[in-house]
Every structure is written in C-alpha cells, then in structure tokens.
C-alpha positions in Angstrom: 76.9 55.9 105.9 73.8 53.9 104.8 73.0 52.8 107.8 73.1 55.6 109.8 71.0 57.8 107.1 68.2 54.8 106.6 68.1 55.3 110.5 67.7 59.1 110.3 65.4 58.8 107.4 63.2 56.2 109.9 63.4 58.7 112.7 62.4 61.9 110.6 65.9 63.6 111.3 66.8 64.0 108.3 67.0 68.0 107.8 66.2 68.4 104.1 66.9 71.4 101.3 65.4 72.3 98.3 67.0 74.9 95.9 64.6 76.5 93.4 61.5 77.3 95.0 59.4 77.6 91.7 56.4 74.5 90.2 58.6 71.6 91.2 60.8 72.5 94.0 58.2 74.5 96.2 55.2 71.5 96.1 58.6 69.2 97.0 59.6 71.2 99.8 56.0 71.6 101.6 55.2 68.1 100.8 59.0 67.0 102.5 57.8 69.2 105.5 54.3 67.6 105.8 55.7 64.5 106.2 57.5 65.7 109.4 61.1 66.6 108.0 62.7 70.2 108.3 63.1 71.5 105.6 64.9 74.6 104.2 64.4 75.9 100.9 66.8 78.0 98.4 66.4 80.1 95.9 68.4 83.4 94.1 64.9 85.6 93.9 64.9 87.2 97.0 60.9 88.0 96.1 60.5 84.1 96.3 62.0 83.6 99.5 60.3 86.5 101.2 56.8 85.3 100.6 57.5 81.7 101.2 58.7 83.0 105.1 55.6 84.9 105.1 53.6 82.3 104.2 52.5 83.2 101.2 51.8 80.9 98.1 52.5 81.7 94.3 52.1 77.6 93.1 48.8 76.6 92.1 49.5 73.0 93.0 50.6 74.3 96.5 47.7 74.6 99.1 47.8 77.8 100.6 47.0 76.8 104.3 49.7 73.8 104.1 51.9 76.2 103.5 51.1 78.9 106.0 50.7 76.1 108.6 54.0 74.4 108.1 55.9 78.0 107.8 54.5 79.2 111.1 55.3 75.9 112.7 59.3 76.2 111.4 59.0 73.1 109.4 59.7 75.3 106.2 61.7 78.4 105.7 63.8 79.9 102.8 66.7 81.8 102.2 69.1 82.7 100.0 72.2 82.0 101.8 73.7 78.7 100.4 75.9 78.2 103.3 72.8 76.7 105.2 73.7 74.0 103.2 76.2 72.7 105.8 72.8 71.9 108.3 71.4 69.9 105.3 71.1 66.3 105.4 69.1 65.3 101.5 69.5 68.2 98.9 67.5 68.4 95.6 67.9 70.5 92.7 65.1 72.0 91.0 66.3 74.6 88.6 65.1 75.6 85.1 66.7 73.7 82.3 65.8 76.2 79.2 66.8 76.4 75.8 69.3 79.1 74.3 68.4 81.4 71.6 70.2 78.8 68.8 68.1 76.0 70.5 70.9 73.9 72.9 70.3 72.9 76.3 71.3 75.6 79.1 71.9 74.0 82.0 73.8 77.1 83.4 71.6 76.7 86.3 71.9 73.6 87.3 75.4 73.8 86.9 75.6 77.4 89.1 73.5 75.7 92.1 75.9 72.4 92.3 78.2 74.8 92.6 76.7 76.3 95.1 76.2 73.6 97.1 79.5 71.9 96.6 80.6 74.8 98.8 78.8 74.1 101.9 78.1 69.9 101.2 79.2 68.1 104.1 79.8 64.1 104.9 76.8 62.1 105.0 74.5 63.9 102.4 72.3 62.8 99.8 72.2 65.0 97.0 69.4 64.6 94.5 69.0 66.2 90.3 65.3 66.5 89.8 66.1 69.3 87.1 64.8 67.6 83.4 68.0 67.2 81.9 70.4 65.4 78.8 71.5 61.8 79.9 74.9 62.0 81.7 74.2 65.2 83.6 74.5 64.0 86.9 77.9 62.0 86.5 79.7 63.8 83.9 78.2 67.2 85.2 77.3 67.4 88.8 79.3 64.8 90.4 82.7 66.3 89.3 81.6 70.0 90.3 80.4 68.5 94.1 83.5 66.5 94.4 85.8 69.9 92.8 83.9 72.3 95.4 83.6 69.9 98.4 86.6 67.9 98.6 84.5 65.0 98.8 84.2 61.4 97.7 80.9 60.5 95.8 80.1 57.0 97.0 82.0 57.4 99.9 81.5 60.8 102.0 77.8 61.6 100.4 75.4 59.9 97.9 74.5 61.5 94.5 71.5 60.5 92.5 69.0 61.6 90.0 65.0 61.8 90.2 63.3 63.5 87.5 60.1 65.6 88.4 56.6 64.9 87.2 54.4 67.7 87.8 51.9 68.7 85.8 50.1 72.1 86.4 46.4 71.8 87.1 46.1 68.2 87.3 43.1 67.5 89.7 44.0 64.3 90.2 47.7 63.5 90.4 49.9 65.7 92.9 53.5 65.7 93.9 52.4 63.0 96.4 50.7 60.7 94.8 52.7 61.2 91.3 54.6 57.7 91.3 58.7 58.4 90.9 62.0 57.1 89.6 65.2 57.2 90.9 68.5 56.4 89.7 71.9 57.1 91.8 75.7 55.5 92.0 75.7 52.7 93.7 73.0 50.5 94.6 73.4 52.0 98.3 73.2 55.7 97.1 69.8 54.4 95.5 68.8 52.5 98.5 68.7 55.3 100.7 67.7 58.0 98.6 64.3 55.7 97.3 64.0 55.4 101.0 63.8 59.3 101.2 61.3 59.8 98.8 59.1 56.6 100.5 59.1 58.6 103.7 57.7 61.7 102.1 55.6 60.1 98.6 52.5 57.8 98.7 52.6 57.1 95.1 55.5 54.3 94.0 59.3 55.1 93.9 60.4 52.6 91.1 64.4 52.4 91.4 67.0 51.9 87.9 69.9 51.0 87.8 71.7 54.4 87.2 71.1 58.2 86.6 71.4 58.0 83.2 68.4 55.7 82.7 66.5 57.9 85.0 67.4 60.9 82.4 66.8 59.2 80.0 63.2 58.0 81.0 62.3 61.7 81.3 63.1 62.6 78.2 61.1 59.7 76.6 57.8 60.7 78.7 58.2 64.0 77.3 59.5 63.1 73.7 56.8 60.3 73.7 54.3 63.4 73.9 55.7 65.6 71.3 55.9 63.0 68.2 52.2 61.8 68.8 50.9 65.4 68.9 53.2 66.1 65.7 51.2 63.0 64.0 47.8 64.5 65.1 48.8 68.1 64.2 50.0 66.8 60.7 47.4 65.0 60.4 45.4 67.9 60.9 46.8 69.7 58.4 46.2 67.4 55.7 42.6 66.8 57.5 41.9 70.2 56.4 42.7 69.9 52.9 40.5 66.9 52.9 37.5 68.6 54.7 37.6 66.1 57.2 37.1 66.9 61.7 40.8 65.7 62.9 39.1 66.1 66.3 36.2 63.6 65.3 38.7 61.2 63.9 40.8 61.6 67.4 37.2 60.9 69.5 36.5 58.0 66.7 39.7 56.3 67.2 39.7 56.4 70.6 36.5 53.8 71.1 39.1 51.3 70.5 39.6 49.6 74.0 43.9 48.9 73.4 46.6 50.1 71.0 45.6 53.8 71.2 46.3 56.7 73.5 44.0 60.0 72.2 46.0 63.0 71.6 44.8 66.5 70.3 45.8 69.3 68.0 46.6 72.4 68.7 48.6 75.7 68.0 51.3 74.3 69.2 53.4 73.0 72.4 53.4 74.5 75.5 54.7 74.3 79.4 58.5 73.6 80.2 58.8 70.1 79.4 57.3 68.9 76.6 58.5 71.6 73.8 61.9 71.7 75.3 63.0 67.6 76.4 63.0 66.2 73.0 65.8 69.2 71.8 67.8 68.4 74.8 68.0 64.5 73.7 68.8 65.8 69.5 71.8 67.4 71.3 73.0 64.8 73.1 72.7 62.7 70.4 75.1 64.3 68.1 77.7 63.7 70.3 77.4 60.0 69.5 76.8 61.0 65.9 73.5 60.0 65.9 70.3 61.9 64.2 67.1 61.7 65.6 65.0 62.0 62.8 61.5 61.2 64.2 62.1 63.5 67.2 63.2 66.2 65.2 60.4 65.7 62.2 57.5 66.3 65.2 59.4 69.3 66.6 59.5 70.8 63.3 55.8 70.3 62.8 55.1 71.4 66.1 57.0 74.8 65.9 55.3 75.5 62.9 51.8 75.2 64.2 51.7 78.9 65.1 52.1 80.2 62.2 49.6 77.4 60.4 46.8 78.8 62.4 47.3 82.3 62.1 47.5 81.3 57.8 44.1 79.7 58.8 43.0 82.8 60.3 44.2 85.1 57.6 41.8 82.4 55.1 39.1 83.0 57.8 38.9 86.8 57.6 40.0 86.8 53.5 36.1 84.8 52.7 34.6 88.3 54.5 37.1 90.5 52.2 39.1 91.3 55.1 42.7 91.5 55.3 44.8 90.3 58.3 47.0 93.7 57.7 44.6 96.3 60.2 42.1 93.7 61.4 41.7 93.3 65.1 42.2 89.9 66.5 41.2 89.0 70.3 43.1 86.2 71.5 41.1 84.2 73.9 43.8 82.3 76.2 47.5 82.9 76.9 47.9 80.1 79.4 49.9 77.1 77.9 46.9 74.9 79.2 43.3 75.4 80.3 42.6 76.7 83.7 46.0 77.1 85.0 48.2 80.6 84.8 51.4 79.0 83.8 52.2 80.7 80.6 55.7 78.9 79.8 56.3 78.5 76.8 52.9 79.1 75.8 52.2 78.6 71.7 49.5 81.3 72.4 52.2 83.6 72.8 54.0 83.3 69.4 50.5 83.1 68.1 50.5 86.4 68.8 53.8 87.5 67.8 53.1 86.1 64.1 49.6 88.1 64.2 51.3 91.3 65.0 54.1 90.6 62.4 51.1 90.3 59.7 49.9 93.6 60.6 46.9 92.6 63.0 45.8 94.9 66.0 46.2 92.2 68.8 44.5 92.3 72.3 43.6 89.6 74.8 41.7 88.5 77.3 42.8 85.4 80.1 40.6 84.7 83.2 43.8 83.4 84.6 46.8 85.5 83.4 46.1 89.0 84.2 49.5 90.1 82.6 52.5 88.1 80.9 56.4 88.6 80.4 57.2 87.9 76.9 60.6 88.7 74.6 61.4 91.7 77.1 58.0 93.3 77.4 54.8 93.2 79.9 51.1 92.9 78.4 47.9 93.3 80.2 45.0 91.4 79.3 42.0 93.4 78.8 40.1 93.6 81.9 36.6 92.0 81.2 35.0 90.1 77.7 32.3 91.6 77.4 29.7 91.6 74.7 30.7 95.3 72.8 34.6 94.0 73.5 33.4 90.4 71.3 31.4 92.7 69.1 34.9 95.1 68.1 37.0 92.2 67.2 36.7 91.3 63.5 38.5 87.8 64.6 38.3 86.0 68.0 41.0 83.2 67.9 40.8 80.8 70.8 44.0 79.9 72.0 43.5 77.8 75.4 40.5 76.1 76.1 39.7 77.5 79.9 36.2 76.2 81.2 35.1 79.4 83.0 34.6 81.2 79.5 31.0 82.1 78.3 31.6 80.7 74.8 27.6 80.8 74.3 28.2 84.5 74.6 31.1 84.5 72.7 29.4 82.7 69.9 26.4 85.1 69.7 28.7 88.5 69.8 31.9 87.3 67.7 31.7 88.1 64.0 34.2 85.1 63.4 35.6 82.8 65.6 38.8 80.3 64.9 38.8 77.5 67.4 42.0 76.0 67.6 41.5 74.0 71.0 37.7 72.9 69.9 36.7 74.6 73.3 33.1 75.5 71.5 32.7 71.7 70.7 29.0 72.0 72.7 28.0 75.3 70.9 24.8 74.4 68.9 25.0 77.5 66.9 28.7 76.8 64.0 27.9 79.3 61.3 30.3 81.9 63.1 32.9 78.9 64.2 35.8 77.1 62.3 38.0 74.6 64.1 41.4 73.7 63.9 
C-alpha cells in the first residue's frame, strides 16, 4: 500500500478530499488543487458549497482568481454528499473544535465527519485530523469510529494520521503554502506517505514525529505558549496601571534585547479560534491523568477577565468628566478579533460589548471590515460610516482592534474621550483626549 500511493502521490493521481470548507480547509483544498491534484471538497452548509462551485470566495487568505480558475478547470468542486468519499484517495478533516457552554472541548464535529467518512472510506486511503484537538484524538477517537464504520484495518487497508493547521488570518507573509507543517500518523509508513502528500502540495517544511499524539500535542503548546505570555503582559498591565507606568513602552523597551525575549502585547483580551480555546482543551485532558495545569489555567483566568478590566477602565475614564457609564454612549471602534481582517471569532471586542450594555451604556459600532456580526443569537450592523458628528455624539470611543485604514487623526480631534486598548493612536501627537490600556 505504500508503494503504490508514494507512486500515485509522484504521478499526481492521487484524488484528494477536504471536509469543512471554512479558514483552514478551503486555502487547503485550492492549494491541493494548484498543485495538480483533484480535489473534492465537503461541507454540511449547502451555502458554502454553492459558491465554492460557482467560484466564488468567502476566505481572505484565498485568492479569488485561483479559485475561479481551478473551479472552472474541474480541479475543485464541493458537495455535500459524503458518499464521494469512495473516489477519494487522501482525506483531511477540517472541522471546528469549539468549546461548550461549561467550557469542555466539543469535538461533536470532528467526531460526526469521521463518521461520515468511515461510511464511504475505501482500501488504500490516507486519512488526515488537521482539526486543533486534545492529545489522543486521532487513536482513541477517530481510528475506532473509521475502523467501526468501514470495516477496515488501520495500518493495513488505509493510513490514519494527524497534522495540525497553522493559519493565521491576515498574515501577509506566511500562507498555507509556505506555513512549515508537522505530521504525526501510526506507523512510520502511514507517516511516510502522508509527509509525502503534503511535500507534493507545501513549499514550506513538513517536519515528521513520531506519533499523533505528539503532533496534538505540539498544537496545543503553540497556542498555550501564546496565551500564558499575553496573561503575563496583561497582568502586568494591570498592575502597570496602578504604578503609572506605559506596559506598552516596557514591551518596546524590552524588546531591544537581541535573545531571551519574544514581544507580546496587551489587550482586551483573546481572540480567533485557537488561541482562547487550545489551552482549555489541554486543562481537560489533563484531569483525566489527574493533573492540574495551574500556569495554563492562571493566564486563562487573567485573560477572560480582561473584558471586563477595560470597560472598569472606561467606566474611571468617563467618572473624571462626572459621567456615569449607566446612559453614556460608547462607540466601539473594531469588532474583528485582529486588525484588518473580518474574522470576528471569538473576538474580546464582542464581550467588550456585552459588559458595556450590562452596565447600562448605549453601545454602537463601527468596523471597516465587519459590516454585521452573529453574536449569542442575535445580528448587529455596524454603523455605516465614522464620520465627524458620529465621533462628536459618543461621550466614549473605546478602540477595540487596531485596523490601519482608520482616520485616528480624525478620531482624535472629534472624540470627547478616547480609551485605547490596542495603542492603535500610538503616532497621535495630540494625548490630552487619549488613555491607553
């Protein structure tokens, strides 16, 4: 079986499948066609499918003529029909892996698409987790579900491995194609040939582990690595305050120093799908072993609570005018989870706002790049234009995400008050109107 598929994988026969056609499985899929393999994509949203047949793109790291080229060519297509899983040769899994509302891992869609696909898998087939998941996933989860479904031998009739993804919305520099990747299967040859899949498709470098778990496991530390060092700059920010000290011009001090130091920011919090989310999925695991992961959860508590710091910051903001937060009218500058992208997962800017309308603020906002978002069950529009009489109405402008196509010289000059919590008016001469995070 390895032969044969390092041969196809040579030959560009492999026929390839993506299911979930969202930020990591949809830059995968057109980037697996590009490189000359067929590919077939899956998703339940029937919306998603549509336009990616059409030709239509909804992923900003997705060119929109690459994928209009490589649809009309029949290199890509989507469906939702999972038995088209039969014609499939390498199969990954891109699903969302959210929290439930008591903060546990809910992998019920990873879990749904194996099953899925354990229907329809057929001899010869790599099958690939790139889903950010707890270690053990992919052997105590998936393998027993494709073996249950298919009737199939792991190791012996198809391959099972896990990659995780590393995409990061935005990023100008570093793509699905160039982003360098791990894998980690069962068996040396099920990680062999499915290395030698991604090396076909990737230009950045596919480092190989020694099993699934330490490729979960890697993910989570990435992520986790993230959220304890902007725990220890948002703490530190905190206390920063009380000592009337610039965290941010400690953070650009400390970083002069050549080694030993990696800058990170504060902020009103975490945002996107990884970095809030990994480190609760590793606390979980952990219990099971009877473990407590102290430091992890010490930053995520800090973290969380960074929402509802800064809108106690604001409420000190508008008290030194005589204003109370109860009936004031706060515009939010900045929904996105981070500057100028419209990814709003997750998005501290949104509980930001939850906390202001639970103190009795009028709340609008305004988002170059996120026209309208989906949050707790309910739509809201972002308020068409910021103009000066809109700047001039609000009694608070609270920046949020730092986009660059924002007149904050305007901004400054028409805003009664303005809290900065991502220091995006670091280059305003004029302060007298500005406090910082």
């Amino acid at each position: 079986m390895k032969n044969e598929l390092l041969r196809k994988i040579e030959n560009k026969e492999i026929v390839v499948g993506v299911v979930g056609l969202g930020y990591v499985g949809l830059p995968l899929a057109v980037e697996k066609a590009k490189a000359g393999f067929k590919t077939i994509g899956f998703d339940v949203q029937p919306q998603k499918v549509d336009m990616v047949n059409a030709g239509h793109n909804y992923i900003g790291d997705v060119v929109d003529s690459d994928l209009a080229e490589i649809v009309k060519s029949g290199m890509l297509s989507a469906t939702t029909d999972f038995s088209f899983v039969k014609d499939v040769d390498f199969i990954a899994i891109c699903v969302p892996t959210p929290l439930d509302s008591h903060q546990q891992p809910d992998i019920s869609y990873v879990r749904d698409s194996a099953t899925a696909v354990s229907k329809y898998l057929k001899k010869g087939t790599m099958v690939v987790l790139e889903s950010t998941t707890y270690p053990g996933t992919t052997e105590e989860l998936i393998k027993p579900i494709l073996e249950n479904g298919s009737g199939l031998k792991c190791g012996e009739d198809f391959y099972l491995g896990f990659s995780p993804e590393r995409v990061d919305p935005g990023n100008l520099i570093y793509k699905t194609k160039n982003t360098p990747k791990v894998v980690g299967a069962i068996g040396k040859d099920a990680t062999e040939v499915i290395a030698a899949m991604y090396r076909a498709v990737l230009e950045g470098e596919v480092y190989e582990v020694s099993c699934p778990a330490v490729a979960e496991m890697e993910k989570i530390l990435e992520n986790t690595y993230r959220n304890i060092n902007i725990g220890l700059v948002n703490e530190l920010t905190m206390l920063c305050n009380e000592m009337g000290i610039s965290m941010w011009e400690v953070v650009d001090a400390a970083k002069t120093k050549p080694y030993g130091f990696q800058a990170f920011y504060p902020g009103p919090g975490l945002g996107g799908h990884c970095i809030p989310l990994d480190p609760y999925y590793l606390s979980w695991k952990a219990r099971e072993y009877g473990f407590h992961t102290s430091m992890i959860e010490s930053s995520m508590m800090i973290n969380d609570k960074m929402p509802e710091y800064c809108v106690d910051r604001a409420a000190k903001i508008l008290n030194k005018v005589k204003k109370a937060m109860n009936g004031s009218k706060v515009l939010v500058l900045g929904v996105a989870y981070k500057q100028d992208i419209d990814d709003y997962r997750e998005s501290p800017a949104l509980k930001v706002i939850d906390v202001l309308e639970r103190e009795g603020a009028e709340v609008t906002f305004f988002d170059p790049w996120v026209k309208e978002y989906k949050h707790n069950g309910q739509s809201r529009q972002s308020i068409p234009a910021l103009t000066e009489d809109v700047l001039k109405a609000a009694d608070l402008v609270m920046i949020t995400t730092a986009h660059t196509n924002i007149d904050y010289d305007m901004v400054q000059k028409n805003a009664a008050l303005i809290f900065d919590t991502k220091n995006a008016m670091k280059n305003i001469a004029n302060r007298e109107n500005i406090e910082v995070l």
